[in-house]
C-alpha positions in Angstrom: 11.7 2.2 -52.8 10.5 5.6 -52.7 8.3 7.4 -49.5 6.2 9.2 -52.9 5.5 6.0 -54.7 4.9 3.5 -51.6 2.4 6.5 -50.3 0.9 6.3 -53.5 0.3 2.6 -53.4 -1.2 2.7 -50.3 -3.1 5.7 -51.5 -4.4 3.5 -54.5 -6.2 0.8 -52.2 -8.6 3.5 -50.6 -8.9 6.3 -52.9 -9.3 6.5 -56.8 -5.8 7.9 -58.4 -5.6 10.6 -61.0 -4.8 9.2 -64.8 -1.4 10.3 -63.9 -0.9 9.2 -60.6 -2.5 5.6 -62.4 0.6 5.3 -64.7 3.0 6.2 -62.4 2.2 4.0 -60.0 2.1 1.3 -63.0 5.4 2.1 -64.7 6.8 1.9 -60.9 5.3 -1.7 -60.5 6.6 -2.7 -63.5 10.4 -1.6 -62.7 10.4 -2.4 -59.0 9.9 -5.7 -57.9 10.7 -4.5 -53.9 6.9 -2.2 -54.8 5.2 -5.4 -56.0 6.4 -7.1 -52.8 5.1 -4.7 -50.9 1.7 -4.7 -53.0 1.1 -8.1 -52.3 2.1 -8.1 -48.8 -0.4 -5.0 -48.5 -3.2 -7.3 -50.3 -2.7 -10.0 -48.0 -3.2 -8.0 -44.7 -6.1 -6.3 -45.5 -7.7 -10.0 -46.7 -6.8 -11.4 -43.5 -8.0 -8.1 -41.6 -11.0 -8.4 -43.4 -12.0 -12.0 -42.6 -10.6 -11.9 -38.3 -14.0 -10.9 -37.8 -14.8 -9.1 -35.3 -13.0 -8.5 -31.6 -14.8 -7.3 -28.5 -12.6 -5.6 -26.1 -13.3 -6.2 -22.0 -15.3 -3.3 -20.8 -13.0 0.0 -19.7 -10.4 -1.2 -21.8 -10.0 2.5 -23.3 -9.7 3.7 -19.8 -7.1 0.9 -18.9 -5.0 1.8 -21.9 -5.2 5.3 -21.1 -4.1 5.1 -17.3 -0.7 2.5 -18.4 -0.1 5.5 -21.3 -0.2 8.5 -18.9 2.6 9.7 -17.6 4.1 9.0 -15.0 3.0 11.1 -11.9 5.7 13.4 -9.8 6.0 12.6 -5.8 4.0 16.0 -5.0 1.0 14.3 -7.5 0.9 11.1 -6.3 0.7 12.4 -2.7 -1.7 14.1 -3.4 -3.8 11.6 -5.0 -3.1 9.2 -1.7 -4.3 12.3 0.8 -7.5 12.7 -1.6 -7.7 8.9 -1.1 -7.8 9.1 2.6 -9.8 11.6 3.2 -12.2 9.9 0.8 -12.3 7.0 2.7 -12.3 8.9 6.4 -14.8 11.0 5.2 -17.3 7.8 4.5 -16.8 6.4 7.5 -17.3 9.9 9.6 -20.8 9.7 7.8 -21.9 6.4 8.5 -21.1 7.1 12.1 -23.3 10.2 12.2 -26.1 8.3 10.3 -25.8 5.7 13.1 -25.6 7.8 16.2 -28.6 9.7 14.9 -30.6 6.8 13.9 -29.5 5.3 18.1 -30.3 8.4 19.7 -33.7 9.2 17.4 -34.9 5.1 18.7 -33.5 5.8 22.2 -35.2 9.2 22.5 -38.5 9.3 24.4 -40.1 11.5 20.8 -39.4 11.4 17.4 -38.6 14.8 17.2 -35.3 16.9 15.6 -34.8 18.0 19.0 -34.6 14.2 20.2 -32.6 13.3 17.0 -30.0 15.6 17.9 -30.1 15.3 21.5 -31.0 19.0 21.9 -31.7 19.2 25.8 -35.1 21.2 26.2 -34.8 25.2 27.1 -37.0 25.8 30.0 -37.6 29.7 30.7 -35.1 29.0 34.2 -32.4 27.8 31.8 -32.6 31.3 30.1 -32.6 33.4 33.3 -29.1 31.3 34.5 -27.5 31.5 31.0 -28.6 35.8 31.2 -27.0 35.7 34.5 -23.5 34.5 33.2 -23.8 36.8 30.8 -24.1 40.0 32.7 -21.0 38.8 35.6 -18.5 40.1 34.9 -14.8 38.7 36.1 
């Protein structure tokens, strides 16, 4: 069977063929019963395709597919991706702990002030003499 003629066959069932094309495709029916098989065998497919009905895939298949397709990652990659992992997951937990130590010290703290939230100790006009003091000793 030849690649021009079985093309053209499967050409015929989608697109309309030239008169030429037509009778070609005819005459090479005709002579080759290994085409017809194929014909038929082409007709049959597309009824059953036709009448499977319709198949819903689970949701991120595409992205599924895609990940077992991709190649496969070098040592230097996939370390990468664990460290980006980690620090991911390090990085959450550093959060919460903030959230929670401010949230303790803001209901433990005698105002509700950014000062108390922090636990900013209060500057008192002394505190600035001492620390101007440091400043000008010199060793």
């Amino acid at each position: 069977m030849n690649d021009k003629l079985l093309q053209l066959l499967i050409r015929s069932f989608d697109a309309k063929l030239s008169q030429e094309e037509q009778d070609l495709l005819h005459q090479a029916l005709t002579s080759s019963p290994e085409l017809l098989r194929e014909k038929k065998r082409i007709i049959n497919m597309r009824k059953r395709l036709l009448n499977s009905g319709e198949h819903k895939f689970k949701p991120f298949f595409s992205a599924r597919v895609m990940q077992k397709i991709k190649p496969s990652q070098s040592p230097e990659e996939e370390f990468a991706n664990s460290l980006t992992w980690a620090f991911r997951m390090f990085a959450t937990a550093g959060a919460v702990a903030i959230i929670l130590l401010f949230s303790i010290n803001s209901k433990l703290g005698k105002e509700t002030s950014l000062n108390s939230i922090f636990n900013i100790p209060t500057i008192t006009l002394e505190n600035t003499w001492q620390l101007d003091n440091l400043l000008e000793e010199k060793p």
